[in-house]
MIDOSE-1310 file (N, C-alpha, C; in nm, 2 decimals, decimal comma, always signed):
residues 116
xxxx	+0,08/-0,12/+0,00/+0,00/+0,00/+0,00/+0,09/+0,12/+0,00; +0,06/+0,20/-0,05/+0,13/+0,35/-0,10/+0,10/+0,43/+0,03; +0,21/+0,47/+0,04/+0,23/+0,56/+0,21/+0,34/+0,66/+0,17; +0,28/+0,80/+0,27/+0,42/+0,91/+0,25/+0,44/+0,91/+0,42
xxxx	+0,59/+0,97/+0,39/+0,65/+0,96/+0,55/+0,73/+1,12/+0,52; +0,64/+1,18/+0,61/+0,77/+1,28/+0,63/+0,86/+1,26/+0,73; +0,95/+1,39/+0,68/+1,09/+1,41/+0,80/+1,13/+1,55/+0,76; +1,19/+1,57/+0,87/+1,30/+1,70/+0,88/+1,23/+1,85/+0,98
xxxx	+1,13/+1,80/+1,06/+1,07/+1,86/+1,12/+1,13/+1,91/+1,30; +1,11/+2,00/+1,34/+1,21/+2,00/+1,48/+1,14/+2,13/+1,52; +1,26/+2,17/+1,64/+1,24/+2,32/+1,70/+1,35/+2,40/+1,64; +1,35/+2,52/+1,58/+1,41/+2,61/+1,56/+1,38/+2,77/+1,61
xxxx	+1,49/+2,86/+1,58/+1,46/+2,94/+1,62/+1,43/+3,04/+1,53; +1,33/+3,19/+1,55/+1,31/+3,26/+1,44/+1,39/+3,27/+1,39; +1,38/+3,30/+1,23/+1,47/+3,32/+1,14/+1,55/+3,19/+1,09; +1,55/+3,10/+1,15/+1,66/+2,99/+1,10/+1,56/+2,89/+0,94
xxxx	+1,64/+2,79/+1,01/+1,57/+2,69/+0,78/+1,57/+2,60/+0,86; +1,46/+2,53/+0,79/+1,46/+2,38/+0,79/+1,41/+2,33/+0,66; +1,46/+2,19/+0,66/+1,40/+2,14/+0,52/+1,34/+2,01/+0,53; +1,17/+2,00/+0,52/+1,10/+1,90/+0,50/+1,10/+1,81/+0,40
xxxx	+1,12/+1,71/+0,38/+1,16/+1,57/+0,29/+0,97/+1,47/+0,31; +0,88/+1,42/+0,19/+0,82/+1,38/+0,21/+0,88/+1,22/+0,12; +0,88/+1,13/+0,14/+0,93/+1,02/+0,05/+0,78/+0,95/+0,01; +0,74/+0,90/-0,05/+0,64/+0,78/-0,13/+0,71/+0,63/-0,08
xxxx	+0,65/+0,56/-0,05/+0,71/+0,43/-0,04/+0,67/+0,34/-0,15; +0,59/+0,43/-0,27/+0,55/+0,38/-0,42/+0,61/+0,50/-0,53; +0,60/+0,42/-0,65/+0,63/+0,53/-0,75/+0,48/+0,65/-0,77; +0,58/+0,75/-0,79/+0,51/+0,90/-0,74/+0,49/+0,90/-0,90
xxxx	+0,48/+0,90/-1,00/+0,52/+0,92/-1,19/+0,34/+0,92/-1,21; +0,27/+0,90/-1,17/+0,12/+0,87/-1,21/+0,06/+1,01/-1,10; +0,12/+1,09/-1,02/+0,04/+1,16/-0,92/+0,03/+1,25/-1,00; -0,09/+1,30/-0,96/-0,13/+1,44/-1,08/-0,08/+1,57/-0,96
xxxx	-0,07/+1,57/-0,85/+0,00/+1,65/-0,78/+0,06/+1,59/-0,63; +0,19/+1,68/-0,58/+0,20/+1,63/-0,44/+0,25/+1,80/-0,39; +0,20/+1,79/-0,29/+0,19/+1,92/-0,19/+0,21/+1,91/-0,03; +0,21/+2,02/+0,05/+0,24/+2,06/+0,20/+0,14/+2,12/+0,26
xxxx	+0,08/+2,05/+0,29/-0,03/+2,13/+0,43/+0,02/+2,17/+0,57; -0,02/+2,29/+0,64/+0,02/+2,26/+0,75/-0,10/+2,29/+0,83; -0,13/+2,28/+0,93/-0,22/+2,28/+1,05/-0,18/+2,34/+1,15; -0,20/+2,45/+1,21/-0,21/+2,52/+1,36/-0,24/+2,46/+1,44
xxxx	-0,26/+2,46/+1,56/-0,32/+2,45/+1,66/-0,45/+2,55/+1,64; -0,62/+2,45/+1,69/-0,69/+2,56/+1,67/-0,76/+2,61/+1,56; -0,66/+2,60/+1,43/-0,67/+2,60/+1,27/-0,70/+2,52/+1,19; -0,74/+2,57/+1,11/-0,76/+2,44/+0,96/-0,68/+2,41/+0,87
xxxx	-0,65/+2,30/+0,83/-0,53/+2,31/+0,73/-0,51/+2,36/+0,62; -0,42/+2,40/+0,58/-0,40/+2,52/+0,51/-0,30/+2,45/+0,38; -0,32/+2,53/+0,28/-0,24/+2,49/+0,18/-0,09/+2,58/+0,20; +0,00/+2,48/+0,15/+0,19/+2,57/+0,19/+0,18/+2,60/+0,00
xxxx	+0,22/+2,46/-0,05/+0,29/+2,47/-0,17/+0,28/+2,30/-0,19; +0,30/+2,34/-0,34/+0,27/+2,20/-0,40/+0,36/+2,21/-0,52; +0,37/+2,06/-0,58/+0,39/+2,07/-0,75/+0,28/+1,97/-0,83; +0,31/+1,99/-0,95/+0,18/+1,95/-1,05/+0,25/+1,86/-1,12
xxxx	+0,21/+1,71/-1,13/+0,30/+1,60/-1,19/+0,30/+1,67/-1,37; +0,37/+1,55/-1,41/+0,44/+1,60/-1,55/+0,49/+1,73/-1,60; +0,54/+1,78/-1,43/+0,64/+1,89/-1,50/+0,60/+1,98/-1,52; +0,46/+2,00/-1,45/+0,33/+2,14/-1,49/+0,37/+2,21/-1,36
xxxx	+0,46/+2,25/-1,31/+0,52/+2,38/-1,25/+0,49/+2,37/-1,08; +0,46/+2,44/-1,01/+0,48/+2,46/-0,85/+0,36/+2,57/-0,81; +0,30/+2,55/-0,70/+0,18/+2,69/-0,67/+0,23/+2,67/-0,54; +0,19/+2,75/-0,46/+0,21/+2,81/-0,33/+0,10/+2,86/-0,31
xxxx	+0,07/+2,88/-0,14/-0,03/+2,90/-0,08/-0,05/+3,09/-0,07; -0,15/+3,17/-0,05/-0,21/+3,27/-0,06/-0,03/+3,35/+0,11; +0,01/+3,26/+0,17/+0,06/+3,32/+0,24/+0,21/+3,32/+0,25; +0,21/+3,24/+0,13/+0,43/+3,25/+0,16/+0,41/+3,39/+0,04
xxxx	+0,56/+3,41/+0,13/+0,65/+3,55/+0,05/+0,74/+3,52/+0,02; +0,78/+3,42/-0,05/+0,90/+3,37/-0,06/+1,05/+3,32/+0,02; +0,96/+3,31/+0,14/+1,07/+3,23/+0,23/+1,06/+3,07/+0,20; +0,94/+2,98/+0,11/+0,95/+2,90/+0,13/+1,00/+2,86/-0,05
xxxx	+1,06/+2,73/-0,07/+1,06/+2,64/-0,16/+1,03/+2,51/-0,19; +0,95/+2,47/-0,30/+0,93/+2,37/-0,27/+0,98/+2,27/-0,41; +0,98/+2,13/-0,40/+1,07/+2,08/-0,50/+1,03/+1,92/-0,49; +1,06/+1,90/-0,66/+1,03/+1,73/-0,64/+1,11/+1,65/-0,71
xxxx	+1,18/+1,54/-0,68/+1,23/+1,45/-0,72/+1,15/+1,37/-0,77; +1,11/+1,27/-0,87/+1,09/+1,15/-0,89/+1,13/+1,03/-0,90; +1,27/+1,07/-0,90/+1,36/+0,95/-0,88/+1,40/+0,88/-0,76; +1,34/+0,99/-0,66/+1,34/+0,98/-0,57/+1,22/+0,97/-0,46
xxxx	+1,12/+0,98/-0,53/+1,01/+0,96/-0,49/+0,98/+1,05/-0,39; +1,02/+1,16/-0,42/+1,01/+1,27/-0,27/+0,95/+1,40/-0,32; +0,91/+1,48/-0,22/+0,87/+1,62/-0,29/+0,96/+1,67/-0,13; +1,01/+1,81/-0,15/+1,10/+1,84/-0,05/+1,02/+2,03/-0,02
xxxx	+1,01/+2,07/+0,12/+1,01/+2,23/+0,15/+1,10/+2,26/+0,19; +1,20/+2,39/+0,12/+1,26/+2,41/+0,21/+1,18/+2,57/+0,28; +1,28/+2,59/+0,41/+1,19/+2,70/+0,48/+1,30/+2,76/+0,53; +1,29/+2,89/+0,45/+1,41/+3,00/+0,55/+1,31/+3,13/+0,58
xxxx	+1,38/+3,17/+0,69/+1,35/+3,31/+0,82/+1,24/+3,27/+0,82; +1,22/+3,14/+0,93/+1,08/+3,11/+0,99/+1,09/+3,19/+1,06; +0,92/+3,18/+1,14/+0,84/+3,29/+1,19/+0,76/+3,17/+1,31; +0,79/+3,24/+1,42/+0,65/+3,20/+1,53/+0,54/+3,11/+1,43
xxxx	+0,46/+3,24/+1,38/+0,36/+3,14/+1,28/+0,35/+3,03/+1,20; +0,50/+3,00/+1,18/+0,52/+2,93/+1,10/+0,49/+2,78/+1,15; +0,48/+2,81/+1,30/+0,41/+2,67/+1,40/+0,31/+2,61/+1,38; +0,33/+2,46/+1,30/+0,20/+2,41/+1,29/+0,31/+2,25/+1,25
xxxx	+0,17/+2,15/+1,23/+0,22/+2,04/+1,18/+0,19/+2,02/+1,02; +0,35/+1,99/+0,97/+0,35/+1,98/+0,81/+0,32/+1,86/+0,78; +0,20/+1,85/+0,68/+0,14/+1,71/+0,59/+0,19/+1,67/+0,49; +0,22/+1,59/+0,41/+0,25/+1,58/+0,25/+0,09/+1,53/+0,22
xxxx	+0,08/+1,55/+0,11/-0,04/+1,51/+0,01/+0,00/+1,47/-0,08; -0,08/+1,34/-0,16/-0,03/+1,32/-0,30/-0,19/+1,26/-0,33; -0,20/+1,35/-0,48/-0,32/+1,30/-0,50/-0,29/+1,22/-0,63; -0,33/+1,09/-0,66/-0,31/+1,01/-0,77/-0,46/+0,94/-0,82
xxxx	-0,49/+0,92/-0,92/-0,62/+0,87/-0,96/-0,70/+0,93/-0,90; -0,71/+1,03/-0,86/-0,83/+1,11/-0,78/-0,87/+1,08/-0,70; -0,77/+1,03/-0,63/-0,80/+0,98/-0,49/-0,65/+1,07/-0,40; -0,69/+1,12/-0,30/-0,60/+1,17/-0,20/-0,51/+1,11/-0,10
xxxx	-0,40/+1,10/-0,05/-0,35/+1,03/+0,03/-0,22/+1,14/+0,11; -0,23/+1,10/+0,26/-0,18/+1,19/+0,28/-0,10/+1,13/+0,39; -0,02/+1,24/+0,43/+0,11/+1,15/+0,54/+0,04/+1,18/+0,70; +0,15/+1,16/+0,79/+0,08/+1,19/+0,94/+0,14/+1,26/+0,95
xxxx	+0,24/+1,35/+0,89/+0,30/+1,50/+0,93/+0,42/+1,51/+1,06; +0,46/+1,61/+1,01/+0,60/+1,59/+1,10/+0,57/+1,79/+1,13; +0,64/+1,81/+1,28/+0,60/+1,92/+1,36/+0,74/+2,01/+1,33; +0,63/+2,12/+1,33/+0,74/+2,23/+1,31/+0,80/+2,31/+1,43
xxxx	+0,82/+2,38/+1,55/+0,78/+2,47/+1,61/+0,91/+2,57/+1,59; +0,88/+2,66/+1,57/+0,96/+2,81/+1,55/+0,95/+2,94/+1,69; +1,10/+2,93/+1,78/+1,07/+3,02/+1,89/+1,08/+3,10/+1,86; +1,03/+3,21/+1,96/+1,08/+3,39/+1,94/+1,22/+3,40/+2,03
């Protein structure tokens, strides 16, 4: 069965980077997209950033300014965020998504927390 596993999640401090790694434990070549949710405490989950299979480009959520990047390997079966000059807000738990055949599947997320 097709499962994502994130990693690269921790405590940091404002301003510093981290970089989220989602891997597929199947081939990713058939997903029409894979993307980053994250969830607040409190909040709903929110779109980060995504990419669009066959090489159909990258969208981002209504609230990055370009501290965030996002990236996919296939070969690797991974889609990666990276995150520089996080922010307090930036606290929440990161999801992967991968939607394939129109069906959704999504990871259990790995936690961010960013101090002041």
């Amino acid at each position: 069965q097709l499962q994502l596993v994130e990693s690269g999640g921790g405590l940091v401090q404002a301003g510093g980077s981290l970089r989220l790694s989602c891997t597929a434990t199947g081939s990713i070549y058939s997903a029409t997209s894979m993307s980053w949710y994250r969830q607040a405490p409190g909040q709903q989950r929110v779109l980060v950033a995504g990419t669009y299979g066959g090489g159909g480009g990258v969208f981002y959520g209504d609230f990055v300014k370009g501290r965030l990047t996002v990236s996919r390997d296939n070969a690797r079966k991974t889609i990666s965020l990276q995150m520089n000059t996080l922010e307090p807000g930036d606290t929440a738990i990161y999801y992967c998504k991968m939607t394939i055949r129109g069906v959704d599947l999504w990871g259990r997320g790995t936690q961010v927390t960013v101090s002041s």
